[in-house]
N, C-alpha and C positions, 0 to 999 in steps of 0.2 A: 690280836694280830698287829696294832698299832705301837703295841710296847716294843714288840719284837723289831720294826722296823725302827722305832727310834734307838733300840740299844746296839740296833747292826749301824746306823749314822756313826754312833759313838767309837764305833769300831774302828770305820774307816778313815777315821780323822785322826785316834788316838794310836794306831796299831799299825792299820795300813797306809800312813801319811799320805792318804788321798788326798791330791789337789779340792779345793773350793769345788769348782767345776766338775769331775768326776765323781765326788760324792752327790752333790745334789742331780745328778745323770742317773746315779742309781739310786737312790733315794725314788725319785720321781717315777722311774722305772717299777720298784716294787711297790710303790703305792697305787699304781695304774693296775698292777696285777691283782693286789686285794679289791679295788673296786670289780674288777672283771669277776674274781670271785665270789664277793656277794652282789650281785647284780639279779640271780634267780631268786626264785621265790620265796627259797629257804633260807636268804639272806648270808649265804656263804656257805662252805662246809662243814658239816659239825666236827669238831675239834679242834680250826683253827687249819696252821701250818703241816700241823702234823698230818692233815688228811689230803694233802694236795697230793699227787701222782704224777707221771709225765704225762699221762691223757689230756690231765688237766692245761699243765704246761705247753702243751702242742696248740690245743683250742683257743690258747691266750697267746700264743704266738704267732699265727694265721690269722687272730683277730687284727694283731695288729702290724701286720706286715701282710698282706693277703698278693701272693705271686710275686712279693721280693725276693731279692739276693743280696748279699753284699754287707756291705762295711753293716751298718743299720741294724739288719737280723745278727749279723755277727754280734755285732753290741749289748743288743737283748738278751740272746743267750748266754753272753756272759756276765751280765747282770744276774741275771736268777740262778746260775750255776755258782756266783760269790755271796749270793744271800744265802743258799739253803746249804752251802757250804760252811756259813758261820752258824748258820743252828745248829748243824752235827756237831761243829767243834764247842758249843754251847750246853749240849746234852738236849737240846729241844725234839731233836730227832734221831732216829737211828740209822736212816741213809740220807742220802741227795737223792731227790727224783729228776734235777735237774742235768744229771749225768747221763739220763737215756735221750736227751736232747741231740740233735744235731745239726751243731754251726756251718753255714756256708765257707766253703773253700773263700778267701778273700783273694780276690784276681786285681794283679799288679798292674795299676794304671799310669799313666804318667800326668805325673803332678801338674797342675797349673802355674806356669812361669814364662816370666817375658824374656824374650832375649836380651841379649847384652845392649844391644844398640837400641831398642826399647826403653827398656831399665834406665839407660842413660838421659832417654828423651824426656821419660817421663822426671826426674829427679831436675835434669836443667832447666824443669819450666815451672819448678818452684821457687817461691819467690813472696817477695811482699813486703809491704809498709805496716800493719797493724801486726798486735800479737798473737790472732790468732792464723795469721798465714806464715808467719813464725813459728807459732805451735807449729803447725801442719806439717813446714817442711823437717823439723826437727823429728818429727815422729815418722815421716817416710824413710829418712835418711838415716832413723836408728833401726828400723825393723830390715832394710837393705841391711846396711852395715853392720850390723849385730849377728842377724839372725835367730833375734829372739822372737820367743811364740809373741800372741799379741795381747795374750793373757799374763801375761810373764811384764808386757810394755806395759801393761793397765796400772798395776801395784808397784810401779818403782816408784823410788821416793827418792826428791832433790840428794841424799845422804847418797844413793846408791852410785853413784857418777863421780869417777876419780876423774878430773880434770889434769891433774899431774899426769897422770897414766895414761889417760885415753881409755878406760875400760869402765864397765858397767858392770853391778854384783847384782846378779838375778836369782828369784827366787824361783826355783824351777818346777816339774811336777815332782812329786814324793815329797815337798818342803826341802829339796834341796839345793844348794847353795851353788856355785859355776859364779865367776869371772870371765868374761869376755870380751874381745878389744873390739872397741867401736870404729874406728875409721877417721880419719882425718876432716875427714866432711862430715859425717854427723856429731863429733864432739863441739867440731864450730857450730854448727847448728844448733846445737843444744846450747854453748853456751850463751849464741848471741839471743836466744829465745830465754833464756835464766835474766840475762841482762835487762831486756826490754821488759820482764816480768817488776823488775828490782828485787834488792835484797831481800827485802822485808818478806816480800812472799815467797823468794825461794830460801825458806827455812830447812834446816838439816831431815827432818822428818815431813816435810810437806810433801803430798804427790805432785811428783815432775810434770805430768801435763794435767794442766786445768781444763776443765772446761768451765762456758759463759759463766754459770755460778759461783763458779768458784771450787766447785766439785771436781773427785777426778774423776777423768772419762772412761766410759766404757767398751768392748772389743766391740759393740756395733756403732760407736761414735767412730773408731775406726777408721769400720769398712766404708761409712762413711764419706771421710773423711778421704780416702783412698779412690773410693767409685768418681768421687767430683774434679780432685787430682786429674785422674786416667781420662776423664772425660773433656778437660781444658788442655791436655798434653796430646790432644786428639786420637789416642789409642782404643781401641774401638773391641778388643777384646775383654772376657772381663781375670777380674783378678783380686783374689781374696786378701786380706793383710797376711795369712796364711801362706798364698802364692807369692809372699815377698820375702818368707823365710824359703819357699823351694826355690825360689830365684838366685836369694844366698848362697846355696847349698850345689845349685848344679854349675854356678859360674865358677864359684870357690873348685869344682872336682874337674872342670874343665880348662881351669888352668893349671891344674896338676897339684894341686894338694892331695895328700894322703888323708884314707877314712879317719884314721885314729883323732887327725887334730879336727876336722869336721865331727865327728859322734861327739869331742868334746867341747866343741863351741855348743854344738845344737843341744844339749844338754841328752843325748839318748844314754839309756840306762845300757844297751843290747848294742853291738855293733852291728849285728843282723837288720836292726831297725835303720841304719847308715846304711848298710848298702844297698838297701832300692835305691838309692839315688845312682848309685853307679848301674845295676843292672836295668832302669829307665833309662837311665840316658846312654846307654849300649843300643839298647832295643829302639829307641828316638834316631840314633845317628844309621843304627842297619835300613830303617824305614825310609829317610831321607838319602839313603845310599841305592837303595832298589829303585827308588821313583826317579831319582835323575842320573844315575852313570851310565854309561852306555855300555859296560862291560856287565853289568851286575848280573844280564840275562842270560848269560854265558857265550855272547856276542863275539864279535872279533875275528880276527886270523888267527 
């Protein structure tokens, strides 16, 4: 069972240019499924994979989501519908059992994001003498003014940053490639933080933000990094590095950008996956229309 899982890794990295992060999501996922499976007595099924069922499948999904919904179970279930999917296509099996599963409906929320004048307060009250409140505001000011994920911010390298241009070459999910313009203020940002670095450390191949070792940082240095921000700019709500690319994204559609040039900054593969941001913030602006017009209730002469 353990072969199978590392040639389904191999799969995803070689085949289905899964992100870092998405493989090791499922990865983990199907490793927690063969431990649930040998956990009785019998030390597993006899056969292996080939004896697993949707019975089984159910029992290991209620283990581990017990009266959830949502994004979470969604995720699960398509984790074990892409592994026993790659057996069939492997000959390991002759169906999916994972196809008599069924995923929760995912119900459309609205993203977490600051408003405009927010966004604004919290950026102006970056700042600083040392390098890493330099780092800091460099990295708020590219995840605003980009719109890149923060996995995407983690693995850029000094090289990726045209200075000429103003744009960033990010490496995206599926391993793919996007160009995206940074903004007026986070290129300054970047570079006076490249500066105070010196040359020497911002070499062509070196990762653009350090952290104290000298390492680069990772998505919960971050949020980090972000929580402490929000908390000295005295914003009192909270907000993910994540809620700084849907901050991006609904300010950019609220001043009237078109989906097409938004789906291609954010790097979405689906234009479908673009427009929640227009049908959230439809359904955000009807909410705030019902609770304070005075006509909305069918009021009036």
């Amino acid at each position: 069972m353990k072969s199978a899982i590392a040639r389904f890794g191999q799969f995803l990295h070689s085949e289905r240019n899964a992100s870092g992060e998405t493989s090791r999501a499922y990865l983990r996922e199907i490793e927690d499924l063969r431990v649930f499976l040998c956990e009785g007595d019998d030390g597993g099924p006899e056969g292996g994979w080939s004896a697993v069922n949707v019975a089984m499948l159910r029992r290991y999904v209620a283990s581990r989501h017990p009266g959830r919904q949502g994004v979470t179970l969604a995720r699960t279930v398509s984790s074990l519908r892409t592994f026993f999917a790659f057996l069939v296509g492997q000959g390991d099996l002759p169906a999916n059992p994972a196809t008599g599963l069924v995923a929760p409906k995912r119900v459309l929320s609205l993203p977490g994001f600051l408003p405009v004048d927010e966004m604004l307060a919290l950026l102006q009250s970056l700042g600083g003498a040392t390098q890493t409140e330099k780092r800091n505001a460099a990295i708020l000011e590219l995840l605003y003014g980009s719109g890149i994920r923060v996995g995407e911010l983690a693995v850029l390298r000094c090289g990726d940053v045209s200075h000429e241009t103003s744009t960033v070459r990010v490496l995206g999910k599926g391993r793919k490639v996007r160009v995206v313009p940074l903004g007026s203020k986070a290129a300054g940002a970047i570079r006076e933080y490249l500066s105070f670095r010196g040359a020497g450390d911002a070499a062509h191949d070196s990762p653009l933000f350090l952290n104290a070792r000298g390492g680069p940082l990772t998505a919960r240095s971050v949020a980090r990094i972000l929580d402490a921000a929000m908390a000295r700019a005295g914003i009192s709500r909270h907000l993910s590095p994540h809620g700084m690319r849907h901050s991006f994204a609904t300010h950019l559609l609220e001043s009237g950008a078109d989906l097409r040039t938004i789906q291609e900054m954010l790097g979405h593969s689906s234009l479908s996956t673009t427009q929640r941001y227009a049908r959230v913030n439809v359904g955000h602006l009807l909410k705030a229309y019902e609770s304070a017009h005075p006509m909305s209730k069918g009021g009036g002469e």
